[in-house]
BABA-568931 format. One line per 2 residues: number of its first residue (from 1); their letters; for each residue x negated, y negated, z of C-alpha. Coordinates in steps of 0.2 Angstrom, whole numbers. Example, Ala and Ser with C-alpha at 12.3 -4.5 7.8 and 13.67 -1.06 7.14 Angstrom:
<finus>
1) as) -62:22:39; -68:5:36
</finus>
This chain:
<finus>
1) xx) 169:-43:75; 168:-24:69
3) xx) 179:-11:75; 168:-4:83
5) xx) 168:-19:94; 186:-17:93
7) xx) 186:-3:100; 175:-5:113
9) xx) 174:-22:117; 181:-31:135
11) xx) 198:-29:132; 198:-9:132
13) xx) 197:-10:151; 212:-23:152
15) xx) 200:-37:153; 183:-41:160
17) xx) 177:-30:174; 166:-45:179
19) xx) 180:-57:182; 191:-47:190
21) xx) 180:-40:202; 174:-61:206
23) xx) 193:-65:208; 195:-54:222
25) xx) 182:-59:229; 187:-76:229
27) xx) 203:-70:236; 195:-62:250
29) xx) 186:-77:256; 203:-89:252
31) xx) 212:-78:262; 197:-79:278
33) xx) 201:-97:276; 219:-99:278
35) xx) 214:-85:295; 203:-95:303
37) xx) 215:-111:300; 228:-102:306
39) xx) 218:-99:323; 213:-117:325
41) xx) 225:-126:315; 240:-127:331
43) xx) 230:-130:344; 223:-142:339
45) xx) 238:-152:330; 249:-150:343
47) xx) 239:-159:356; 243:-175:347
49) xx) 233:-191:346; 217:-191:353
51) xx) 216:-208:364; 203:-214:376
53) xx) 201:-213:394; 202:-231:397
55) xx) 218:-232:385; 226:-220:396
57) xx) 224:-227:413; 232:-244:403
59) xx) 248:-233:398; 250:-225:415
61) xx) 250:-242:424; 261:-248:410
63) xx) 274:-236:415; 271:-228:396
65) xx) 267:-212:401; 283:-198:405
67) xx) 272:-184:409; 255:-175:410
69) xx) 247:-159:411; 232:-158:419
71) xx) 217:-144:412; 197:-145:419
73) xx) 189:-155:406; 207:-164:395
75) xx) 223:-171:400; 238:-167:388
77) xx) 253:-177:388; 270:-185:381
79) xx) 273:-204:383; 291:-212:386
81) xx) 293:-214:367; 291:-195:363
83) xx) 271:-197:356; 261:-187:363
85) xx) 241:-189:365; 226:-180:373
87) xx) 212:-189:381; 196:-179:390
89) xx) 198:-178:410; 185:-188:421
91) xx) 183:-187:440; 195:-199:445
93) xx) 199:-195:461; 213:-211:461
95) xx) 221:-205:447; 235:-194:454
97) xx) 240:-209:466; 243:-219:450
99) xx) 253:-204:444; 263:-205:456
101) xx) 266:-223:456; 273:-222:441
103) xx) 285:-207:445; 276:-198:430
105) xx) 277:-178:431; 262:-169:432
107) xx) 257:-152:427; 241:-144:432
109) xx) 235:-130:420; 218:-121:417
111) xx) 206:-125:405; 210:-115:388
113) xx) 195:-102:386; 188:-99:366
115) xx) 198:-85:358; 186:-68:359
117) xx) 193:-60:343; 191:-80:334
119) xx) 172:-80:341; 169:-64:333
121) xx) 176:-70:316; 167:-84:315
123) xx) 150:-77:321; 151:-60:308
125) xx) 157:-72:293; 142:-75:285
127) xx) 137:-57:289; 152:-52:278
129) xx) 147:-64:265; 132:-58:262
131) xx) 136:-40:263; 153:-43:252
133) xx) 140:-51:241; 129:-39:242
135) xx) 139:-27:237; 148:-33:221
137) xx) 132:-35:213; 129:-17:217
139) xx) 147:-11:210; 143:-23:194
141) xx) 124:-15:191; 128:3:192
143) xx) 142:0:179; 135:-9:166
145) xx) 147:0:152; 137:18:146
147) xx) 121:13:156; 118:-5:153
149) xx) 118:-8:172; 102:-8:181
151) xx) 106:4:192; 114:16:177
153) xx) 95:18:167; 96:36:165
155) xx) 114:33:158; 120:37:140
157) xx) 126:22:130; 133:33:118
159) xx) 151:26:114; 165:34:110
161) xx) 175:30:96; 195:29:95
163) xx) 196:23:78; 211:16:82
165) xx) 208:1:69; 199:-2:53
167) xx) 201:18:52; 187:25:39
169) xx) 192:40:29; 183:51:15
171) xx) 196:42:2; 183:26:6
173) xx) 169:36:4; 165:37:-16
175) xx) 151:41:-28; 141:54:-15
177) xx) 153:69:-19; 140:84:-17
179) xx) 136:74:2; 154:73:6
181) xx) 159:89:3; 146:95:15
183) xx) 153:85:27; 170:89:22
185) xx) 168:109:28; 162:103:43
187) xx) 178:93:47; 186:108:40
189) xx) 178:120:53; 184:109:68
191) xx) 202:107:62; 203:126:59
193) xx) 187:136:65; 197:153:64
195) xx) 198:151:42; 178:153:46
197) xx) 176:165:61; 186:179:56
199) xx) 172:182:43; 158:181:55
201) xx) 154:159:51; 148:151:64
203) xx) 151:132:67; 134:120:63
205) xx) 126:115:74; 119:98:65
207) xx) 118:88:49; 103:77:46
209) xx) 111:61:35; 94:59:22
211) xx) 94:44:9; 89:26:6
213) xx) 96:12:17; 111:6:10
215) xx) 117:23:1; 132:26:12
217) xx) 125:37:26; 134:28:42
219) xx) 149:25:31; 149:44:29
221) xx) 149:45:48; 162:35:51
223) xx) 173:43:38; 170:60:49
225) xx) 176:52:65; 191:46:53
227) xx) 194:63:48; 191:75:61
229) xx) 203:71:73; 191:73:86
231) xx) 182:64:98; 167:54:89
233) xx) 152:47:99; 139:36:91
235) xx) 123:29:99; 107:23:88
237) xx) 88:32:90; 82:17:98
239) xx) 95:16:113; 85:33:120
241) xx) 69:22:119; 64:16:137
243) xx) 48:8:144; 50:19:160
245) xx) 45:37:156; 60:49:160
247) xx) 76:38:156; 75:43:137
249) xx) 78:61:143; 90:56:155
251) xx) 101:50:144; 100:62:132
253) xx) 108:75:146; 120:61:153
255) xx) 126:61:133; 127:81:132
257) xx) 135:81:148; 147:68:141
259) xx) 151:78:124; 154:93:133
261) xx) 169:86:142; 178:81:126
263) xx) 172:97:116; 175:99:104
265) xx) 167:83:99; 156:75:87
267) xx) 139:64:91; 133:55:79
269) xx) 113:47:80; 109:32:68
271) xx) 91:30:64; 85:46:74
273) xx) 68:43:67; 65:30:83
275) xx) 66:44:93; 61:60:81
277) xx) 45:57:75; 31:68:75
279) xx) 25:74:94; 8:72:95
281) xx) 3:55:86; -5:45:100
283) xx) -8:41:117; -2:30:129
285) xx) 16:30:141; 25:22:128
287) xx) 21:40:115; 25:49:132
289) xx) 43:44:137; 46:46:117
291) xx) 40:63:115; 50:68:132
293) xx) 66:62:123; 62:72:110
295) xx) 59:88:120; 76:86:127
297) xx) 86:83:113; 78:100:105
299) xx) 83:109:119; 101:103:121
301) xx) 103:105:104; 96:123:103
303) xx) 90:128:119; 95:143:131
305) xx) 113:135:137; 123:135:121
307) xx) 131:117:117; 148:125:108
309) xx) 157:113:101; 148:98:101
311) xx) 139:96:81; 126:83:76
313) xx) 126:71:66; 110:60:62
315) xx) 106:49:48; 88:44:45
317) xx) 78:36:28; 60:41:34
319) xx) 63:60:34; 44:62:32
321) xx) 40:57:48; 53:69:60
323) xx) 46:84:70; 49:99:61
325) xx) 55:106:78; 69:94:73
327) xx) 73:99:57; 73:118:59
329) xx) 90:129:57; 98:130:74
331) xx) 96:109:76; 102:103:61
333) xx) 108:118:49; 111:105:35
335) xx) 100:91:28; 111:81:16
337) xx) 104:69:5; 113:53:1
339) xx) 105:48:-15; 109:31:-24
341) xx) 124:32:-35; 123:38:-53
343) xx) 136:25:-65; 149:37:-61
345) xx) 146:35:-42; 143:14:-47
347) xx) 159:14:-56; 171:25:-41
349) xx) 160:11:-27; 165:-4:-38
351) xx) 183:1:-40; 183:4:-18
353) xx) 177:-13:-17; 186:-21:-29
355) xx) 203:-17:-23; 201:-31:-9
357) xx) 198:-44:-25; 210:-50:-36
359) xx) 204:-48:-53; 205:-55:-69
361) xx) 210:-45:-84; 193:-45:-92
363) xx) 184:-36:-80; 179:-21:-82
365) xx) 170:-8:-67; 159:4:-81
367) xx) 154:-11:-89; 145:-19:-72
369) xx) 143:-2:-67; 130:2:-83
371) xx) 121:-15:-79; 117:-11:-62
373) xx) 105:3:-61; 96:9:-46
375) xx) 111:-1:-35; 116:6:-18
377) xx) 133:5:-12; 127:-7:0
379) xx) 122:-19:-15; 136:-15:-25
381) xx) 148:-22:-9; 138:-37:-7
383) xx) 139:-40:-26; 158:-39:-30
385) xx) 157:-50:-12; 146:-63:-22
387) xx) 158:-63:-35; 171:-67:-24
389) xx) 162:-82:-15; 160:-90:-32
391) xx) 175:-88:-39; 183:-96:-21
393) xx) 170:-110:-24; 176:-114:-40
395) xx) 192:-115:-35; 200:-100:-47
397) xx) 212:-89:-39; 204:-72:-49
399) xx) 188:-67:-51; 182:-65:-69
401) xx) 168:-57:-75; 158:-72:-78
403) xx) 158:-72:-60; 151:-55:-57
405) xx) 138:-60:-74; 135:-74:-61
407) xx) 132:-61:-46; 122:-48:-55
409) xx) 109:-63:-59; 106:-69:-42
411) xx) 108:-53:-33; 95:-46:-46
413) xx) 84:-62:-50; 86:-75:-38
415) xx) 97:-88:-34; 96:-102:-48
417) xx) 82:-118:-42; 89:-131:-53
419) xx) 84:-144:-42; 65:-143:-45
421) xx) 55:-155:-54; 48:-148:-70
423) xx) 38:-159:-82; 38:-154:-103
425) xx) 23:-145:-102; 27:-134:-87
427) xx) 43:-131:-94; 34:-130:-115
429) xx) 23:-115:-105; 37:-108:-98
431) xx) 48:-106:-111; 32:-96:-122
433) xx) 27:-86:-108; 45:-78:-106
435) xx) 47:-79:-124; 30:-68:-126
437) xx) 39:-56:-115; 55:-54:-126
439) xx) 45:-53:-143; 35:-38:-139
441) xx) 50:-30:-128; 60:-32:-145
443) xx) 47:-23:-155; 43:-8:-142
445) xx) 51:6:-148; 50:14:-128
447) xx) 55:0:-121; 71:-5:-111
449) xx) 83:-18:-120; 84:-36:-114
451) xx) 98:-40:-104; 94:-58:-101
453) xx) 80:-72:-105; 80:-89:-93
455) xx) 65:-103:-91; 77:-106:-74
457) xx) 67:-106:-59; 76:-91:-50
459) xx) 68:-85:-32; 49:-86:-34
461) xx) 49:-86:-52; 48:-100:-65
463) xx) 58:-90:-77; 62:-69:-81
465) xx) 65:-60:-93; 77:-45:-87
467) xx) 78:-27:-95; 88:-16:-92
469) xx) 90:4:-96; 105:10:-107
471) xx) 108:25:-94; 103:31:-77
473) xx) 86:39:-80; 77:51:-67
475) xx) 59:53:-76; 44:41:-83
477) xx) 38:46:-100; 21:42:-105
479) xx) 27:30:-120; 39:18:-110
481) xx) 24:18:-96; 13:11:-110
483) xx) 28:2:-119; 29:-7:-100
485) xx) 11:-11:-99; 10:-19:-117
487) xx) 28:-31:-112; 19:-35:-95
489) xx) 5:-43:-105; 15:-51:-116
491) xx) 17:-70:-109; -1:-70:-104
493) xx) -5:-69:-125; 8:-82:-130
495) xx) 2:-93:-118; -16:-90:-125
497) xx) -12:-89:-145; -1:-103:-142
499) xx) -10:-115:-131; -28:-106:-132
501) xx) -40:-98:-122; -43:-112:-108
503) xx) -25:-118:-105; -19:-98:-98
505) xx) -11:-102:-84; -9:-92:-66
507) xx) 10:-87:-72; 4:-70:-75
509) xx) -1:-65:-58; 14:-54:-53
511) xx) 13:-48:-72; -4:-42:-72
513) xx) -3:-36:-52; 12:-24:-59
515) xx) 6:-17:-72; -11:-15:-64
517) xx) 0:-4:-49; 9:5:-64
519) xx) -10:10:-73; -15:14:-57
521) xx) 0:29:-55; -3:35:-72
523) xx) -23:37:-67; -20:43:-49
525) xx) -4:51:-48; 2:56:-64
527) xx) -13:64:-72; -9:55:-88
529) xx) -28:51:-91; -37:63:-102
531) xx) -55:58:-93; -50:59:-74
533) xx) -39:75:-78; -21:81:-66
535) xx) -28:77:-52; -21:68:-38
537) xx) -33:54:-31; -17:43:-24
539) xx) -17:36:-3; -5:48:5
541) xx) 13:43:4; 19:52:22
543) xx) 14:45:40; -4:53:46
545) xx) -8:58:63; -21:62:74
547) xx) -33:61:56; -22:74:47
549) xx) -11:70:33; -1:84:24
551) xx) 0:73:9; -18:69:10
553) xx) -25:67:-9; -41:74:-14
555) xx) -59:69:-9; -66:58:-21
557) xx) -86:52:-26; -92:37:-30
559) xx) -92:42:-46; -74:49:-47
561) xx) -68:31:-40; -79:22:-54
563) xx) -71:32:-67; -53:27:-61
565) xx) -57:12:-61; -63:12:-78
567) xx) -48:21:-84; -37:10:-74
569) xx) -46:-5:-83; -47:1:-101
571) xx) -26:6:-98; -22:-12:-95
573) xx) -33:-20:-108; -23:-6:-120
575) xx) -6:-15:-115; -15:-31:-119
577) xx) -23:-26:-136; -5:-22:-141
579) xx) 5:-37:-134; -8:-47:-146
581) xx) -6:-37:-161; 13:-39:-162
583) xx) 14:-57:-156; 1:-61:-171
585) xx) 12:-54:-180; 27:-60:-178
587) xx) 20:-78:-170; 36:-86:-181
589) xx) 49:-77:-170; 39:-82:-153
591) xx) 42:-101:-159; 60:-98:-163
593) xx) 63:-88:-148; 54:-102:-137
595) xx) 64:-116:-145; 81:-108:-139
597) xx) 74:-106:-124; 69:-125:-121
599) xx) 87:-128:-129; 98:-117:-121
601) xx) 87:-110:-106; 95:-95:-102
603) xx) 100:-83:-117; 107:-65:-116
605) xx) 100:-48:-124; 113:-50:-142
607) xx) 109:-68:-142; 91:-65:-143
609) xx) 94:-51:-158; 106:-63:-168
611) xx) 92:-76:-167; 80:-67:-172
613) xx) 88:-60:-186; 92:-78:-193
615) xx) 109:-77:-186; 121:-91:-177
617) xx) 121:-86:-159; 139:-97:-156
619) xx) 134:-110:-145; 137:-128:-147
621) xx) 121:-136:-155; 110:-147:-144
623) xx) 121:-143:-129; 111:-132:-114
625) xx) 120:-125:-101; 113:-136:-88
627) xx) 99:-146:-87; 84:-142:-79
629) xx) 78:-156:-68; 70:-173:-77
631) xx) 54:-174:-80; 41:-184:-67
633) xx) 33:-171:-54; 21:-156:-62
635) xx) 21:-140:-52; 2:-134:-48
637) xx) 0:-121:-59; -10:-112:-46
639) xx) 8:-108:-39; 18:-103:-54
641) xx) 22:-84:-50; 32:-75:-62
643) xx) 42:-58:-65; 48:-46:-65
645) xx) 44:-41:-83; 51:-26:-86
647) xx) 67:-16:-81; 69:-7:-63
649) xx) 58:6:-58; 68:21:-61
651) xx) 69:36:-47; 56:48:-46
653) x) 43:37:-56
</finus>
């Protein structure tokens, strides 16, 4: 459970409205019970014993009977030894002579008529019933907690948070400075917005939360609501969204007319883009009820009643799509970006999550830090969590940095298959392929060093070879492009100088599909083809509507698309050419480096350098790590997809 569940779970109300209101219920109808036994129950048990006719004569001429009382249609009565019975009255007209042959007293009373009020009751009950049915179900649909109910459509579900538990403060928040320091002067303004307004500052009306998912952007808004001291409402985009046209806007006023009880206040909306996108983009009631959400949450955020006190806070990754109406000065004054962390920010995130682990003294943050570039904070947490779980599996009571070694690999490659079936060949195949990769990585000047080599089946892959870049990097130079596209190629040669021309396998597919995408960038994107020139002939990247696109590249001929294409092609056969010139050359190391690989299977970036130097790499001869599966079951080689061969794409390629 999260806190937010916490927070505003059952309990919050002192337990579960539904229970509570169906044990008075049940009370009400216990308590008509016990009524209408109290009506009925004496009359009826102090009558005695129910004899019949026949019985009675027999007592009265036995001399059993003491004495009687007489009604229209019963005869009540008490026999010599204190019993008393009840028998229903015939027209006997010889049965008072009887009586008084036997000296019994008699009593004549009138018949006992049905109680008025009791007839009432019982008639009305099922009326009640139904109508104290009736209306519980009522009470429980226009309650439905913030709108749930089915009579509470056009309520909010926006939900105010206490943060009375698992409190979240900017102290958590780490390796985003620049984004929580914007947020930070908002908090300040609401803790103190005299230190602003006595030099003509106004309070901000929004802030648009920007960046990829996992980069820290509802952490942020829960660290505001930790820190502001103020009231905090969250709801999500898609809880505006209804099938019915009108709700949407209905609950958009039923949440401002909320937040301005408890101004100054805070309302946060996650994943606005559900509800923002741009007005105009199709047809239908669905597009309808969407945009008339829209148009009222632009008017209570900047419309002609002012909303004091009451600030925005949206988070979003698909900025492109939002209505500019939305993202105007007077909605949101601020669009923060939350980018992935630089090693800095990986290093302050690790240390965050690492104080919940205990660790072992050769762990070090920078050091997993430089090795995970291009992670979130979101893969970060779920890779000192990784750790963790294996350390707890193998029974250790710290977790060691062979443990996060162990994380980095599956989060970034795939979780280890040694249980498939791999015969010699397949695995022979394997082991050059990834090898061919290595070599001509290890003698590209541009390209990124080799973090790890394995001919272990990890995800979809037969075997990888992972690079990785020695710092953050924020461009794509033309050499490293080409440096890529020549490493890419680099397993389909071995497997052809090494096992010739008909024996190529499919193993290449996701190699050649890559650097085909990465050819096709430079040629259409990057204008780094002399013969199509600086143009831009790439699809549009932003969301089209109604046939307009404001990314929308430029009109191209048939002749244009035939010389991409041809520039495209001669681009990858380049990185070919050049993988088969320096794997001729240097076909010794490719056999060395293979046979390691059959040996050890998996071998890090120094390994691979001392070995091909002509160096020990200090392992224990003849001993692989683990061994793959025994030989018996070949793999269909149409099904052999490999890759990644080359390091992560870096930001703003």
């Amino acid at each position: 459970m999260n806190d937010n569940d916490k927070q505003n779970g059952p309990d919050n109300n002192g337990g579960n409205p539904w229970m509570k209101s169906l044990l008075i219920w049940v009370g009400i109808l216990v308590s008509l019970a016990i009524f209408v036994q109290l009506f009925n129950g004496p009359s009826t048990q102090t009558q005695g014993q129910v004899i019949p006719y026949s019985t009675f004569l027999n007592r009265v001429d036995e001399g059993s009977v003491r004495e009687v009382n007489i009604a229209t249609n019963t005869i009540t009565g008490i026999q010599t030894n204190d019993e008393k019975f009840r028998t229903n009255a015939l027209n006997d007209p010889n049965l008072i002579e009887r009586l008084r042959a036997k000296n019994v007293v008699m009593n004549a009373r009138p018949e006992e008529g049905p109680n008025i009020w009791m007839a009432i009751l019982v008639q009305s009950l099922p009326f009640l019933l139904f109508l104290g049915i009736a209306f519980f179900v009522l009470r429980q649909m226009q309650k439905g907690g913030g709108g749930g109910g089915a009579m509470g459509f056009g309520k909010s579900r926006a939900r105010m948070l206490t943060q009375k538990e698992g409190k979240v403060t900017f102290d958590d928040v780490a390796g985003i400075d620049e984004a929580r320091a914007e947020l930070t002067e908002i908090v300040d303004f609401l803790k103190d917005p005299t230190k602003f307004a006595r030099l003509g500052g106004k309070i901000p009306k929004g802030a648009l939360l920007v960046g990829s998912p996992g980069t820290g952007k509802t952490l942020l808004a829960r660290a505001i609501a930790g820190e502001a001291g103020v009231p905090f409402f969250t709801i999500s985009g898609s809880d505006f969204v209804e099938m019915f046209v009108g709700v949407g806007a209905s609950r958009v006023r039923d949440m401002f007319e909320q937040a301005k009880k408890s101004a100054p206040c805070i309302v946060f909306i996650d994943e606005i883009d559900a509800v923002g996108r741009h007005r105009g983009a199709g047809l239908g009631n669905g597009n309808d009820e969407r945009e008339q959400t829209l148009n009222q949450l632009l008017v209570e955020m900047d419309g002609f009643e002012a909303n004091e006190g009451i600030i925005i806070v949206a988070a979003t990754n698909r900025p492109d799509v939002l209505d500019p109406a939305l993202l105007r000065p007077g909605r949101f004054d601020r669009q923060v970006v939350v980018p992935r962390p630089d090693i800095e920010g990986r290093i302050k995130i690790l240390q965050v999550h690492m104080k919940k682990v205990p660790l072992a003294p050769d762990v070090d943050a920078r050091v997993i830090a430089r090795g995970t570039p291009g992670f979130s904070g979101a893969d970060l947490a779920n890779l000192v969590n990784e750790a963790a779980l294996m350390a707890a599996r193998k029974g250790k009571r710290l977790v060691a940095n062979s443990e996060f070694e162990e994380a980095k690999d599956k989060v970034m490659m795939g979780a280890e298959r040694r249980s498939m079936v791999m015969t010699d060949d397949e695995k022979r195949m394997t082991a050059y392929h990834e090898a061919g990769h290595a070599i001509v990585s290890l003698h590209e000047p541009a390209s990124d060093p080799i973090h790890k080599a394995t001919i272990i089946p990890r995800g979809r892959a037969l075997g990888m070879v992972m690079r990785l870049p020695e710092r953050d990097s924020y461009s794509y130079h033309r050499d490293k492009m080409y440096a890529n596209l020549s490493v890419a190629m680099g397993g389909r040669i071995a497997e052809e100088i090494i096992f010739g021309y008909d024996k190529v396998s499919s193993g290449a597919s996701g190699d050649i599909q890559q650097a085909t995408s990465l050819a096709r960038d430079m040629v259409t994107r990057w204008g780094m083809s002399d013969a199509v020139g600086p143009v831009e002939y790439a699809e549009p990247q932003g969301e089209s509507f109604l046939g307009y696109s404001s990314s929308a590249p430029a009109r191209m001929s048939n002749k244009t698309a035939e010389l991409i294409d041809s520039e495209i092609k001669r681009i990858v056969e380049g990185g070919l050419e050049r993988a088969r010139q320096l794997l001729t050359e240097h076909v010794d190391q490719l056999h060395t480096l293979a046979g390691a690989l059959l040996e050890y299977e998996t071998l890090s970036g120094d390994e691979i350098k001392r070995l091909i130097a002509g160096e020990d790499i200090g392992r224990d001869e003849g001993t692989p790590s683990t061994p793959l599966a025994a030989a018996g079951t070949s793999i269909p080689k149409t099904r052999r997809p490999r890759g990644p061969f080359g390091s992560p794409t870096p930001q703003g390629a």
